[in-house]
C-alpha positions in Angstrom: 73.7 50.4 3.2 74.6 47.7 4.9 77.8 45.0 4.2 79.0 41.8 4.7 80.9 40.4 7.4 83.0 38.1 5.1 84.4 40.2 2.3 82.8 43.8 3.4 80.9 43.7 0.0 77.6 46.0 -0.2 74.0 43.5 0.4 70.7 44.8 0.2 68.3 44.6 3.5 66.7 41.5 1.6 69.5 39.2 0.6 70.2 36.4 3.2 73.4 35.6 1.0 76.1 38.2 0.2 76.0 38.2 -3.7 80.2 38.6 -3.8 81.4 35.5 -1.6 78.2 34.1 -1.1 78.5 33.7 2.5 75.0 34.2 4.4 74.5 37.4 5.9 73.1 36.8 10.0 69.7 38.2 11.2 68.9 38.2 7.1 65.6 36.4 5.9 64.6 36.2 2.2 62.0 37.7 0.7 60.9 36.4 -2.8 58.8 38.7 -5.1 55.4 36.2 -5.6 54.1 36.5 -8.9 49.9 36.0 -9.0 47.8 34.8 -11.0 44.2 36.7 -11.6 41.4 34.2 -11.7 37.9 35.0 -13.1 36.6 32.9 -10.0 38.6 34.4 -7.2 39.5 31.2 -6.5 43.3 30.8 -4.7 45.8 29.8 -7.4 47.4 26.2 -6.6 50.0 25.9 -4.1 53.0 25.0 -6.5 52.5 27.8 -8.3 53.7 30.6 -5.2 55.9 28.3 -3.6 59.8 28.9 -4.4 63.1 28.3 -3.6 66.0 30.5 -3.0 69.6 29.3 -3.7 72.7 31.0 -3.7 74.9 31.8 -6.6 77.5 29.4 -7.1 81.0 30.4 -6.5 83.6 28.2 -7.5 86.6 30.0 -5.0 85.0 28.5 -2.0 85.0 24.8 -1.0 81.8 24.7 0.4 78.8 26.8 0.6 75.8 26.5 2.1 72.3 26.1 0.4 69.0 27.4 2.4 65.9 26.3 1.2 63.0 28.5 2.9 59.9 27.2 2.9 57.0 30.2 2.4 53.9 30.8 3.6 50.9 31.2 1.4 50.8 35.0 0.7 47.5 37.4 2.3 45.7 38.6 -0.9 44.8 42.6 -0.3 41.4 41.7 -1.9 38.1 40.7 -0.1 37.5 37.4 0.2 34.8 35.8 -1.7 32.9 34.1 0.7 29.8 33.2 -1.0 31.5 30.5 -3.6 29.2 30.0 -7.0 28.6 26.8 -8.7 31.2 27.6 -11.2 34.1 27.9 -8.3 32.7 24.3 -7.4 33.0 22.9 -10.8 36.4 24.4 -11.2 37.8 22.8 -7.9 35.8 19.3 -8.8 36.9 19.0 -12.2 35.6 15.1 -12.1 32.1 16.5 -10.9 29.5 15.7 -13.9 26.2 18.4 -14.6 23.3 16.9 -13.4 21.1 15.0 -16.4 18.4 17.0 -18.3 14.9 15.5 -17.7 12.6 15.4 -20.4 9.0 17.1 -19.4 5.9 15.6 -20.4 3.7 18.1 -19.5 -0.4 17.8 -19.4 -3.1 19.1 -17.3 -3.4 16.8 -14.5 0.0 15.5 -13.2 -0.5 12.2 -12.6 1.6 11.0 -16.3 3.9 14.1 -15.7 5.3 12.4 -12.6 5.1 9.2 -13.6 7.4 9.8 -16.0 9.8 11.8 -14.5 10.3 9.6 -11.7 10.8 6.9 -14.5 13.0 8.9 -16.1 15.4 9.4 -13.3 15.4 6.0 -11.7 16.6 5.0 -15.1 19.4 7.1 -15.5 20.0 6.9 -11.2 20.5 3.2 -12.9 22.9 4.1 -15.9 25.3 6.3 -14.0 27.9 5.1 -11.7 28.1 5.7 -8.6 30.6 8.8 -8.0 32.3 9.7 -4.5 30.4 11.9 -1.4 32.0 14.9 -2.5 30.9 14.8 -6.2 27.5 14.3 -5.5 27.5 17.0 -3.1 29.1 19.5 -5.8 26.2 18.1 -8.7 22.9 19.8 -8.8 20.3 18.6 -6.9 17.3 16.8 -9.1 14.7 19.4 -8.4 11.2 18.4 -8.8 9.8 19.5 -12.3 5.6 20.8 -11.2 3.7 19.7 -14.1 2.2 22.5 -16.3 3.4 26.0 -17.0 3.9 28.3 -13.7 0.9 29.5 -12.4 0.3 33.2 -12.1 -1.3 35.6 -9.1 -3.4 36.9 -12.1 -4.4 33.8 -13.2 -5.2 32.3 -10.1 -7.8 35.4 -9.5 -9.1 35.3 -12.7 -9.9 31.5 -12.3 -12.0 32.3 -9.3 -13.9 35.4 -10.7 -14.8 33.4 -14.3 -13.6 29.8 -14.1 -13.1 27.6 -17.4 -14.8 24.7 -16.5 -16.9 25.1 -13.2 -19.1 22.1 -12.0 -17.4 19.4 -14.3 -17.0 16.9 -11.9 -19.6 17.5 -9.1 -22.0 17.2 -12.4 -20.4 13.9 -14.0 -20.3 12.2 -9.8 -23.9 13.1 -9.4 -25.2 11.8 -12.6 -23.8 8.7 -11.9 -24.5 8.3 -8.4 -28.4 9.1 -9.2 -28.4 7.1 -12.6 -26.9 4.2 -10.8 -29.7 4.7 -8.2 -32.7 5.4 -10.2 -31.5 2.1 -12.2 -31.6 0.0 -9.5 -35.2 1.5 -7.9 -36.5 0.9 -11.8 -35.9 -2.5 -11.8 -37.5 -3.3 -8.2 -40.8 -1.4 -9.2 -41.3 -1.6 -12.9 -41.4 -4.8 -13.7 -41.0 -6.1 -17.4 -42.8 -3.2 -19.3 -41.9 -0.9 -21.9 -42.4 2.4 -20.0 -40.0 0.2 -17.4 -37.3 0.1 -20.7 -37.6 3.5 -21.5 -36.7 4.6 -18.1 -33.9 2.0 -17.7 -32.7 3.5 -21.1 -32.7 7.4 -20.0 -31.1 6.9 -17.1 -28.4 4.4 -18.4 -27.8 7.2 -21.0 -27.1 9.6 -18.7 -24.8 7.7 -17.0 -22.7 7.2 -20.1 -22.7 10.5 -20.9 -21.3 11.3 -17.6 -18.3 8.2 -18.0 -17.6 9.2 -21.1 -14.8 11.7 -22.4 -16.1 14.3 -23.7 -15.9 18.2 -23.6 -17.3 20.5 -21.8 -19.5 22.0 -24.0 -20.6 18.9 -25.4 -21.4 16.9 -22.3 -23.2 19.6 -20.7 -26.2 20.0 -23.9 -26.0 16.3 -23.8 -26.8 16.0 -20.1 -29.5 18.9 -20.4 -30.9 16.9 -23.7 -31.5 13.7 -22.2 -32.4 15.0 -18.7 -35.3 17.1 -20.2 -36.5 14.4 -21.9 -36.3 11.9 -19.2 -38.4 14.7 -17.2 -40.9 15.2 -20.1 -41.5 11.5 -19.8 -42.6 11.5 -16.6 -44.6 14.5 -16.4 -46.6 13.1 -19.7 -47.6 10.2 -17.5 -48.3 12.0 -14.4 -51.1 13.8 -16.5 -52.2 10.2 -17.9 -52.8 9.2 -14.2 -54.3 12.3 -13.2 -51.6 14.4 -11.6 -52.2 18.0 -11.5 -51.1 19.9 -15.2 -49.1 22.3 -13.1 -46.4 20.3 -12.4 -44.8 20.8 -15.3 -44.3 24.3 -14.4 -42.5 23.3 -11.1 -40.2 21.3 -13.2 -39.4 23.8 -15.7 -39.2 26.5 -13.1 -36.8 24.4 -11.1 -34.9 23.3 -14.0 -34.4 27.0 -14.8 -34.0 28.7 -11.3 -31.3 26.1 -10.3 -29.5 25.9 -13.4 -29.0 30.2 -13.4 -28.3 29.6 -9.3 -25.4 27.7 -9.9 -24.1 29.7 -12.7 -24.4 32.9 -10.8 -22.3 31.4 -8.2 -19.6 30.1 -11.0 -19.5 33.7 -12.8 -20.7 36.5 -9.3 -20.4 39.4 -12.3 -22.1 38.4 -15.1 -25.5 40.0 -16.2 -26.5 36.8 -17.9 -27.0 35.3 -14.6 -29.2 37.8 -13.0 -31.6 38.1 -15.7 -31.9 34.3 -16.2 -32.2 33.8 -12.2 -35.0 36.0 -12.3 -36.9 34.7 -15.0 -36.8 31.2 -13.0 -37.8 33.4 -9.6 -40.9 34.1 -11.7 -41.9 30.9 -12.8 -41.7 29.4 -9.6 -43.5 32.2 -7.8 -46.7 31.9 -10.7 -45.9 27.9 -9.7 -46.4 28.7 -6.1 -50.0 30.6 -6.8 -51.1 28.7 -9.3 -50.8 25.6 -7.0 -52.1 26.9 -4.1 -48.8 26.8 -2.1 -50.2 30.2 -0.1 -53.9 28.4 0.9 -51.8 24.8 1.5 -51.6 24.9 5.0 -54.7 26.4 6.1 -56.5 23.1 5.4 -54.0 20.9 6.7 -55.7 17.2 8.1 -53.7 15.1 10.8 -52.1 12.4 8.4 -48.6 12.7 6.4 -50.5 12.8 3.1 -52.3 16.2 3.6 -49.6 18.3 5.6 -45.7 16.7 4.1 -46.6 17.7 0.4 -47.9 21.1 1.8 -45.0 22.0 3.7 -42.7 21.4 0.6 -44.8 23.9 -1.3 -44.5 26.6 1.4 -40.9 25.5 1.2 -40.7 26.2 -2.5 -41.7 29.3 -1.5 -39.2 30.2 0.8 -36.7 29.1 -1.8 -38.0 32.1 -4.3 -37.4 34.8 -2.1 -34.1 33.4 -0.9 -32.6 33.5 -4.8 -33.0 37.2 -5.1 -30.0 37.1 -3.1 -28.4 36.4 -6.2 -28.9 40.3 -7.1 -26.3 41.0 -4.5 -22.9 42.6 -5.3 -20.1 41.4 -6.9 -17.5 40.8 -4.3 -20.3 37.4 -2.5 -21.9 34.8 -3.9 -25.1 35.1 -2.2 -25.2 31.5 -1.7 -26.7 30.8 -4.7 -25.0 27.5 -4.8 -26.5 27.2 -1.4 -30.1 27.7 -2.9 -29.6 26.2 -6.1 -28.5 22.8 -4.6 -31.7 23.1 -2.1 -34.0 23.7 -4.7 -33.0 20.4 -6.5 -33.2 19.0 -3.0 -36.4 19.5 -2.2 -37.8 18.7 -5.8 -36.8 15.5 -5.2 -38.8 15.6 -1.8 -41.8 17.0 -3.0 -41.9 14.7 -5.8 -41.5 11.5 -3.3 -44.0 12.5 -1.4 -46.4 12.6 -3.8 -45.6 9.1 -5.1 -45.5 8.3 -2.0 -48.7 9.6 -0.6 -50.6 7.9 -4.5 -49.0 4.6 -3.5 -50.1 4.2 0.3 -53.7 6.2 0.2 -55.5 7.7 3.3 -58.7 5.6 4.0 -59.2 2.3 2.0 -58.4 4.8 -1.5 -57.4 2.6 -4.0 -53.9 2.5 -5.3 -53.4 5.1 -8.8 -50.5 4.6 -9.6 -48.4 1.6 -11.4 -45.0 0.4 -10.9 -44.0 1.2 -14.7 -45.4 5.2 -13.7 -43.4 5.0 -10.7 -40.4 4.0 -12.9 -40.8 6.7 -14.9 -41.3 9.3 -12.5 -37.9 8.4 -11.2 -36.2 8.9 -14.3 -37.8 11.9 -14.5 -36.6 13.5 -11.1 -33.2 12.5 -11.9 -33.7 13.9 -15.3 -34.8 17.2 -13.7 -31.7 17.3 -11.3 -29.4 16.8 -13.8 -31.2 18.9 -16.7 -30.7 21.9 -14.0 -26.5 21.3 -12.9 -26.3 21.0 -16.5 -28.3 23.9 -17.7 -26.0 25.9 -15.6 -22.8 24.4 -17.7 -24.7 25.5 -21.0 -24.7 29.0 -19.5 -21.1 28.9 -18.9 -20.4 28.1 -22.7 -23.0 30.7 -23.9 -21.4 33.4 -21.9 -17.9 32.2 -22.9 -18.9 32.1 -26.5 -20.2 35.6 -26.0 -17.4 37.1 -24.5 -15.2 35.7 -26.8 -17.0 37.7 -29.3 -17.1 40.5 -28.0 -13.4 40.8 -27.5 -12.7 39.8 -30.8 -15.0 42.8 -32.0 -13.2 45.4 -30.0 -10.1 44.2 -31.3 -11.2 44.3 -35.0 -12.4 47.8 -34.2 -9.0 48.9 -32.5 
């Protein structure tokens, strides 16, 4: 053991002052026992708490002694340091740092009012708080952007696509109101002051308001068929009046039907509802196509637009029918029956110009048949007709919704 140089008194290997005369012991340095403080956080503990001093005992035989004060170092923890610091170890070093302001969500469907109020709702309290220091703000939470609605899931996008809720909505209430709004207009220049000329104006100005209006689903799809199969019935009751042929109410019904079940077996691919209906409107048009003579139509074809235009439209209706039994395809495509559906409407609209057309300017010195009033009402009847058929696929939607409903609630009851 070793001793001092003074007074030959035993010292430890740690003393730097001989604990007899108090004299400092050369080539000595202290080493103080550090007590630590365990912290949930594994944050460092504050400086003031591991610094120390040392000071000799006091001895009162001596005149003078001499007092060392050793400064420390900060003492190498054994553990591993925590390199990854939490929010928690931030809010326990920034003490002044504030949580960041809970936003109240308004949540709907469309996010438009979502995000309008949010953002008002943090420009307000951006407005209310005061402005803290750089490193407080940089220790808050960030204000993350709230999406509007609940999270949306894998599943839920998949099952949207295979059997959406609400297919068509808009595309319907856009073209209703782009063809009302036209149909209105072409009414007025041709009718004239009549009351066939009123009745028109007032189908088509219903239509339009159905499509403006808020409604449901449901509701604004039977009212839309409704009003567009009456606005059709119209005119095909004064097409016979002026002599039109009697089987044009077949076309309209089978093009009603065929583009309606079209559309909804694009909206639902799996459904049997759609096949069976999309056949039934295959078969009307094809008797259509017979009974009109579509096959003999361009055998006796003459050189002007009258004879060969509304004979190419039939073949083309034609063309149309075989293309929909693409709708009996698998599951996994479409079939473009949107494609076909859309066409079909398409060309009724043709077909049915021409005609007027080819009645208003005759071949040869004929005499004019037809009246503006008829014309009116002939085009709020093909606007009927295209509308009647986008929403006849929307009433299919329901009915298999309602029946599907059903049926789950059966095997429910039954389980």
């Amino acid at each position: 053991m070793p001793k001092c140089n003074s007074c030959d008194g035993s010292v430890l290997r740690t003393d730097a002052f001989c604990g007899t005369c108090g004299e400092p012991v050369p080539g000595r340095k202290p080493v103080v026992p550090i007590a630590r403080e365990s912290k949930l956080s594994g944050v460092q503990a504050p400086q003031e708490r591991i610094r120390g001093t040392f000071a000799p005992p006091r001895n009162t035989g001596t005149s003078a002694r001499a007092v060392a004060v050793v400064a420390l170092s900060d003492p190498e923890f054994t553990d591993p340091a925590d390199t990854g610091l939490s929010r928690t170890t931030i809010r326990e070093r920034e003490p002044q740092s504030e949580p960041a302001p809970v936003l109240p969500l308004h949540r709907k469907k469309n996010g438009t009012e979502s995000e309008r109020r949010e953002a008002a709702a943090v420009l307000e309290l951006q407005m209310d708080e005061p402005r803290a220091s750089a490193a407080e703000r940089d220790t808050s939470l960030p204000h993350a952007p709230i999406p509007p609605g609940p999270p949306i899931l894998a599943s839920d996008l998949l099952r949207e696509q295979m059997r959406p809720s609400s297919p068509g909505e808009k595309a319907l209430r856009r073209t209703t109101v782009a063809l009302a709004t036209l149909g209105v207009l072409a009414a007025l220049l041709v009718g004239g002051v009549h009351p066939l000329t009123f009745v028109a104006l007032a189908l088509l100005i219903t239509m339009g308001t159905l499509a403006l209006t808020p409604m449901s689903y449901r509701g604004r799809a039977i009212g839309l068929f409704a009003v567009g199969s009456i606005a059709t019935g119209v005119a095909l009751w004064q097409q016979t009046l002026t002599g039109g042929a009697p089987e044009g109410s077949i076309l309209a019904s089978a093009t009603i039907l065929l583009s309606g079940s079209l559309l909804f077996r694009a909206y639902y691919r799996g459904a049997r509802l759609a096949r069976v209906v999309v056949s039934l409107g295959v078969l009307a048009l094809g008797a259509w196509f017979f009974a009109s003579g579509g096959h003999e139509s361009l055998v006796r074809l003459e050189g002007d637009w009258q004879s060969w235009a509304p004979a190419a439209t039939q073949v083309a209706f034609g063309l149309l029918a075989l293309l929909s039994l693409m709708a009996f395809m698998d599951n996994s495509t479409r079939g473009g029956a949107h494609v076909w559906g859309v066409a079909l409407l398409l060309l009724y609209m043709l077909h049915i110009g021409l005609l007027v057309g080819s009645d208003v300017w005759p071949v040869g010195g004929v005499e004019v048949s037809i009246q503006g009033p008829t014309i009116a009402a002939i085009l709020a009847g093909v606007v009927g007709t295209v509308v009647a058929g986008m929403a006849l696929a929307q009433v299919l939607v329901v009915a298999y919704q309602v029946a599907r409903s059903r049926t789950k609630a059966r095997i429910s009851v039954a389980a």
